[in-house]
Backbone bond lengths (Angstrom), bond angles and torsions (degrees), N, CA, C in turn:
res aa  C-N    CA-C-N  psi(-1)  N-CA   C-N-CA  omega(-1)  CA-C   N-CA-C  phi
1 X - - - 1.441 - - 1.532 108.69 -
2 X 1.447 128.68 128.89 1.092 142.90 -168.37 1.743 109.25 -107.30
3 X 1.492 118.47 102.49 1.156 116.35 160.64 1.538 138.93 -60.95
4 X 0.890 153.23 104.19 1.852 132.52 166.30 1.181 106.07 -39.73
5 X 1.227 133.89 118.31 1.414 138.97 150.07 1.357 121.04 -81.73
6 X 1.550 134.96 113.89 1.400 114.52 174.68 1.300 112.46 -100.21
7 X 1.695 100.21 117.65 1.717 108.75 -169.90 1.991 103.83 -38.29
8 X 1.175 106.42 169.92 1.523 117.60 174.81 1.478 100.97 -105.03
9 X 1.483 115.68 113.24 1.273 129.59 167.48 1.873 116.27 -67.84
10 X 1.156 114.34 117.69 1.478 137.08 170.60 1.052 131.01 -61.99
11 X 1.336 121.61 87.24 1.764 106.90 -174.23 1.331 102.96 -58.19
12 X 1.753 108.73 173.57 1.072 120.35 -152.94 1.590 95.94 -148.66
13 X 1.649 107.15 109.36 1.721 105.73 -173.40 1.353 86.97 -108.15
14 X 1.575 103.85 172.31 1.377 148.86 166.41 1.173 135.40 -119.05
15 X 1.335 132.06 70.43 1.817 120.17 -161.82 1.406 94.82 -103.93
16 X 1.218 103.66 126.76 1.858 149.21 146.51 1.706 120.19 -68.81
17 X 0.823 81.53 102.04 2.022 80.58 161.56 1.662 86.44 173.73
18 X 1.948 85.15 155.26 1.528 93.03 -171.94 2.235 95.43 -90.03
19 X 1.079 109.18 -0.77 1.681 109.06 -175.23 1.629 95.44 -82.34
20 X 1.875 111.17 107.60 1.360 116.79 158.90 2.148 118.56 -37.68
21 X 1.295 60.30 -28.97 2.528 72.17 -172.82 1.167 93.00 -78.44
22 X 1.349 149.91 -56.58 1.285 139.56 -144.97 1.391 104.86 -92.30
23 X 1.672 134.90 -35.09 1.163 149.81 158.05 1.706 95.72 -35.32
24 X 0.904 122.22 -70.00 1.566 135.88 -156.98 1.361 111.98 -67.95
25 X 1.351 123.34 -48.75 1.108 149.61 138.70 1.526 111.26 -18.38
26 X 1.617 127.48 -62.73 1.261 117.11 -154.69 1.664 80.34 -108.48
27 X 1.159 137.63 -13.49 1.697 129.93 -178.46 1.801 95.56 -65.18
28 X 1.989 120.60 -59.55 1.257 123.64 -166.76 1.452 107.91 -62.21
29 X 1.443 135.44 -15.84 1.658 143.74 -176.10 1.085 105.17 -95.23
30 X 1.544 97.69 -49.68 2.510 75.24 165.88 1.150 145.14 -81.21
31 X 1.810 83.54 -18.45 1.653 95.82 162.25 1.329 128.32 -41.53
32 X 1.376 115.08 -43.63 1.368 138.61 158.96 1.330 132.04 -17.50
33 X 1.559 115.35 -61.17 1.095 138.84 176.13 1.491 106.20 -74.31
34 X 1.687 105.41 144.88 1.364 137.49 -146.30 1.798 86.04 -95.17
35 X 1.379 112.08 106.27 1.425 105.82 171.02 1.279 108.71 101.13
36 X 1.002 109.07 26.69 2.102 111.15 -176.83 1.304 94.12 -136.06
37 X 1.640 98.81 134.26 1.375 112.82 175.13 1.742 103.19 -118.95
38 X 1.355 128.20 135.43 1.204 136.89 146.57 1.455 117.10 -59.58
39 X 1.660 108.37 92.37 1.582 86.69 -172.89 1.910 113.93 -101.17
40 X 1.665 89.60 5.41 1.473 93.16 -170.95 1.620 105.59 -171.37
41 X 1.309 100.06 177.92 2.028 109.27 -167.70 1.627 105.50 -168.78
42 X 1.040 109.09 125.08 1.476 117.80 159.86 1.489 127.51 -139.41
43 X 1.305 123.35 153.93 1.710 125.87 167.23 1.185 120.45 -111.32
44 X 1.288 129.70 -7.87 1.411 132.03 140.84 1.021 138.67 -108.84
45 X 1.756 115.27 154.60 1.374 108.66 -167.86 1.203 134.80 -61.69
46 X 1.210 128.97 -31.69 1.595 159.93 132.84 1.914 103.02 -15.74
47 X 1.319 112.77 -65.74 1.587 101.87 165.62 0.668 123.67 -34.49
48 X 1.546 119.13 -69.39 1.428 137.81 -147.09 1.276 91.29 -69.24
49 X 1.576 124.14 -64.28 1.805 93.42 -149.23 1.682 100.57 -77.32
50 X 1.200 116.40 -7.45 1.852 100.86 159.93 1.258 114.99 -71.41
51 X 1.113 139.88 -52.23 1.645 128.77 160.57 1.123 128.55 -73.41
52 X 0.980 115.07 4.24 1.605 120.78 150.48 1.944 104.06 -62.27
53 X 0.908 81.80 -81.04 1.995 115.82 -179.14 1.726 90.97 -26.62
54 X 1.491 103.62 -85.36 1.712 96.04 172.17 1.195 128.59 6.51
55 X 2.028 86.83 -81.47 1.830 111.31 -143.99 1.429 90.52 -80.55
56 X 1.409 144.47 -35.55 1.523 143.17 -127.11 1.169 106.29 13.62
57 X 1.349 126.11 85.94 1.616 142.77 158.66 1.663 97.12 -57.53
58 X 1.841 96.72 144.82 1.748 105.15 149.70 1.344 115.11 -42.17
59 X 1.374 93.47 -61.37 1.871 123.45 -154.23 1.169 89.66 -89.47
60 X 1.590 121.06 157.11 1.260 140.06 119.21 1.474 118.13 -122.91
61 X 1.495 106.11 136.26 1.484 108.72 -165.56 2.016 98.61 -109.65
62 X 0.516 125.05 128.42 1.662 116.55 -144.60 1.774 104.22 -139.92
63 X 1.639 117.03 96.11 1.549 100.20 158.77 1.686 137.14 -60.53
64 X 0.917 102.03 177.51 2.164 87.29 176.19 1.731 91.37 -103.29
65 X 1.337 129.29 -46.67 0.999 133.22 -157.70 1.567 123.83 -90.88
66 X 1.490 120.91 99.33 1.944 96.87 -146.72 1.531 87.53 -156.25
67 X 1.377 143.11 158.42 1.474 157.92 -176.71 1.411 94.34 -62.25
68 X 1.373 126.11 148.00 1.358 139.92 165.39 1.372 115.86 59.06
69 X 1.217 131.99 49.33 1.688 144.51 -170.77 1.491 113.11 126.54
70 X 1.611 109.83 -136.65 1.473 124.84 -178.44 1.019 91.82 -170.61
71 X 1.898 102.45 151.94 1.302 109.15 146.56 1.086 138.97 -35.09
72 X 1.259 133.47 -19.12 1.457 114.93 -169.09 1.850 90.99 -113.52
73 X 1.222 139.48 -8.96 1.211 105.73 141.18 1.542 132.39 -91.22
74 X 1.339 119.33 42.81 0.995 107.76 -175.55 2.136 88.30 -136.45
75 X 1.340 120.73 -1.54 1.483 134.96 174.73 1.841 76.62 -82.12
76 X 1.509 124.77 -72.83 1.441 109.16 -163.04 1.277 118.80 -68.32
77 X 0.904 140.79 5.99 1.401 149.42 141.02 1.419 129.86 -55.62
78 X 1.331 102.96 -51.77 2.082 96.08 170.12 1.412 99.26 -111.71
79 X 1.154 125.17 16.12 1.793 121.14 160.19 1.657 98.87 -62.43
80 X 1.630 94.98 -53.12 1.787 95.72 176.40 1.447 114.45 -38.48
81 X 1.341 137.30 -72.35 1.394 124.42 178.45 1.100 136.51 -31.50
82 X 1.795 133.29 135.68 1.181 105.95 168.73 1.318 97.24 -112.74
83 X 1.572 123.89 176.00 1.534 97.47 -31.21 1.249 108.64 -86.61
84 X 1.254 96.52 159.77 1.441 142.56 -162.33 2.022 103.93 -68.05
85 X 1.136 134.43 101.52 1.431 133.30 175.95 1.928 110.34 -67.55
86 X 1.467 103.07 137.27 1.382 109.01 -174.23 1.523 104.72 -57.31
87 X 1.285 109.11 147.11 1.354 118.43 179.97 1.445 99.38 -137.24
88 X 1.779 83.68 128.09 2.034 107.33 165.40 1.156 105.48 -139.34
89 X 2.264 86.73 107.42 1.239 101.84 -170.42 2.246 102.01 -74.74
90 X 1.208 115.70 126.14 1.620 123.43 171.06 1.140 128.85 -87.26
91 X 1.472 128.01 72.45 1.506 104.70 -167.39 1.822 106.55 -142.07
92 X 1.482 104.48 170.06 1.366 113.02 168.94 1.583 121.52 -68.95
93 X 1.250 104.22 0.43 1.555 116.83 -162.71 1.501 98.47 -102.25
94 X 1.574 116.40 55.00 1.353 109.78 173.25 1.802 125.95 -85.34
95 X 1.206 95.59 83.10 1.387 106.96 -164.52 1.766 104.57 -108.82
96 X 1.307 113.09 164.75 1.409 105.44 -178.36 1.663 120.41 -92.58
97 X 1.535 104.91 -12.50 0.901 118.51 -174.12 1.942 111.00 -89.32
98 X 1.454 96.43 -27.41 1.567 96.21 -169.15 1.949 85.00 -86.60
99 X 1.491 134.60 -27.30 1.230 118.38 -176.59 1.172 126.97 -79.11
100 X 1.408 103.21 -17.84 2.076 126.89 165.82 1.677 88.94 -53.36
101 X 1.636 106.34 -66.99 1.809 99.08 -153.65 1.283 102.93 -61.26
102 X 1.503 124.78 -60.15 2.157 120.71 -162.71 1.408 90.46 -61.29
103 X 1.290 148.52 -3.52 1.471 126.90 174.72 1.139 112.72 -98.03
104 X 1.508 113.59 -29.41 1.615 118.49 153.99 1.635 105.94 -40.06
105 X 0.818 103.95 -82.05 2.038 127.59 -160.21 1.209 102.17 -59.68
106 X 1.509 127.56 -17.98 1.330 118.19 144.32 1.688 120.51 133.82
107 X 1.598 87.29 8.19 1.829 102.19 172.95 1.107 109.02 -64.20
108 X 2.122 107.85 143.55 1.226 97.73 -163.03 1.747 108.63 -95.77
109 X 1.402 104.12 -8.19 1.676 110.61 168.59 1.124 106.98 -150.40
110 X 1.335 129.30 -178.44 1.512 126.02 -143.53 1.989 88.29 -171.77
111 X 1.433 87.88 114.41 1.713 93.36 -164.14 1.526 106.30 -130.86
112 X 1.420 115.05 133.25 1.934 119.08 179.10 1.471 79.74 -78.26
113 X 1.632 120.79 154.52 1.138 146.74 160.79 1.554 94.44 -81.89
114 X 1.139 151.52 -55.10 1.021 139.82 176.42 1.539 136.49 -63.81
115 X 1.408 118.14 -6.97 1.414 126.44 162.03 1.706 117.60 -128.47
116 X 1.250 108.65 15.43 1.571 111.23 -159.85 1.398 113.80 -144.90
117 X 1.509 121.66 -13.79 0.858 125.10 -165.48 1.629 121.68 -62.34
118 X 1.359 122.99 0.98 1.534 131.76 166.78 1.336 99.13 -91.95
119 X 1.150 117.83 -45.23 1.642 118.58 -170.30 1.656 106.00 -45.94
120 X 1.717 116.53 -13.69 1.527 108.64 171.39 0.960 108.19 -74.79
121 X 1.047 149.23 -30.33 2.038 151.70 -123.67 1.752 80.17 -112.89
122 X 1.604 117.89 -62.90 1.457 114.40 -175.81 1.277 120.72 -32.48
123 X 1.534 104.31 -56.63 1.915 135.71 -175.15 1.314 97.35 -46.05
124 X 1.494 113.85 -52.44 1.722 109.09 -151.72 2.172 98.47 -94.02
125 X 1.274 107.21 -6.02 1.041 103.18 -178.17 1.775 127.18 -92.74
126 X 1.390 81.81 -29.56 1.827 105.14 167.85 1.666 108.58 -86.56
127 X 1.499 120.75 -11.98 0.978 106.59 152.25 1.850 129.71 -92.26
128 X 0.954 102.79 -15.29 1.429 113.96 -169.18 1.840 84.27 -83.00
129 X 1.167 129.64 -25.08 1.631 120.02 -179.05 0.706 99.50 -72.44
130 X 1.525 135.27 -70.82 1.271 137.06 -171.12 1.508 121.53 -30.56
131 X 1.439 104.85 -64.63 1.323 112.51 177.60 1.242 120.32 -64.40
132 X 1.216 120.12 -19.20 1.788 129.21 167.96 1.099 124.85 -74.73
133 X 1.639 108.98 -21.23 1.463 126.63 -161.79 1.462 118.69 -66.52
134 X 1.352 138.83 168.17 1.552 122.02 -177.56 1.302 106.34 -86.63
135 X 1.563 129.36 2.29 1.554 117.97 147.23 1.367 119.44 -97.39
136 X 1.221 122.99 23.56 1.615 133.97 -176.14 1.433 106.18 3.06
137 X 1.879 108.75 62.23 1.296 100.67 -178.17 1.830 92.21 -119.18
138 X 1.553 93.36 111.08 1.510 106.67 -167.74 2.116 91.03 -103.19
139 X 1.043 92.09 123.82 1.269 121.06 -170.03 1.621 126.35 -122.41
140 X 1.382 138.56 102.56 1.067 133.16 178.31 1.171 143.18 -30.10
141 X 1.246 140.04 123.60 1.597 119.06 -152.78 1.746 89.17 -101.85
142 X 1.093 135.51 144.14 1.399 143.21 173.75 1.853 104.87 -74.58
143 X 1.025 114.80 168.26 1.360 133.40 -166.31 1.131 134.54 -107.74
């Protein structure tokens, strides 16, 4: 007797930040999670949105503050694509003004590295269920 199996689809993150520690840091914590693939890493802005572009990650995990631009021109840059990969912008730059603009441009949460920084692992894990789930109804989480 022959079952259909439907393989389990892998989300696919992207973490950004120009900090080698915090990169490493958030690559070994998602590793973790059941259904997450590391498909890519950069510290400049110039990388990222070329390996962004490449890989088309679910996720993008995205600093504001990074060598050769910022995050937030590099969030309006693959916001342009559709579709468009979730973005959690991570940074020390918890300001009200920089969380007004990436929520403008289309980040889907907006996180201090210093009080929030698990709250990514949650994000990418309730999304990676969802989308794994037997209604694979992968759904945007609001901000």
């Amino acid at each position: 007797m022959l079952f259909a199996m439907t393989p389990l689809v892998s989300t696919k993150v992207f973490v950004v930040d120009d900090s080698a520690i915090v990169r490493e840091r958030l690559i070994t914590l998602l590793g973790e999670v059941p259904n997450v693939t590391i498909v890519g890493e950069a510290e400049k802005a110039r990388d990222a949105v070329a390996g962004i572009q490449r890989v088309s990650p679910d996720i993008v995990v995205l600093d504001i503050s990074m060598p050769g631009g910022n995050g937030i021109q590099v969030l309006e840059t693959i916001k342009k694509k559709q579709p468009a990969p979730m973005v959690i912008m991570l940074t020390n730059f918890d300001h009200p003004q920089y969380r007004k603009r990436c929520l403008q441009l289309g980040a889907d949460h907006f996180l201090d590295k210093s009080s929030s920084f698990e709250r990514v692992i949650e994000i990418v894990r309730e999304f990676s269920h969802a989308s794994c789930g037997p209604a694979n109804s992968a759904s945007q989480a609001s901000a």
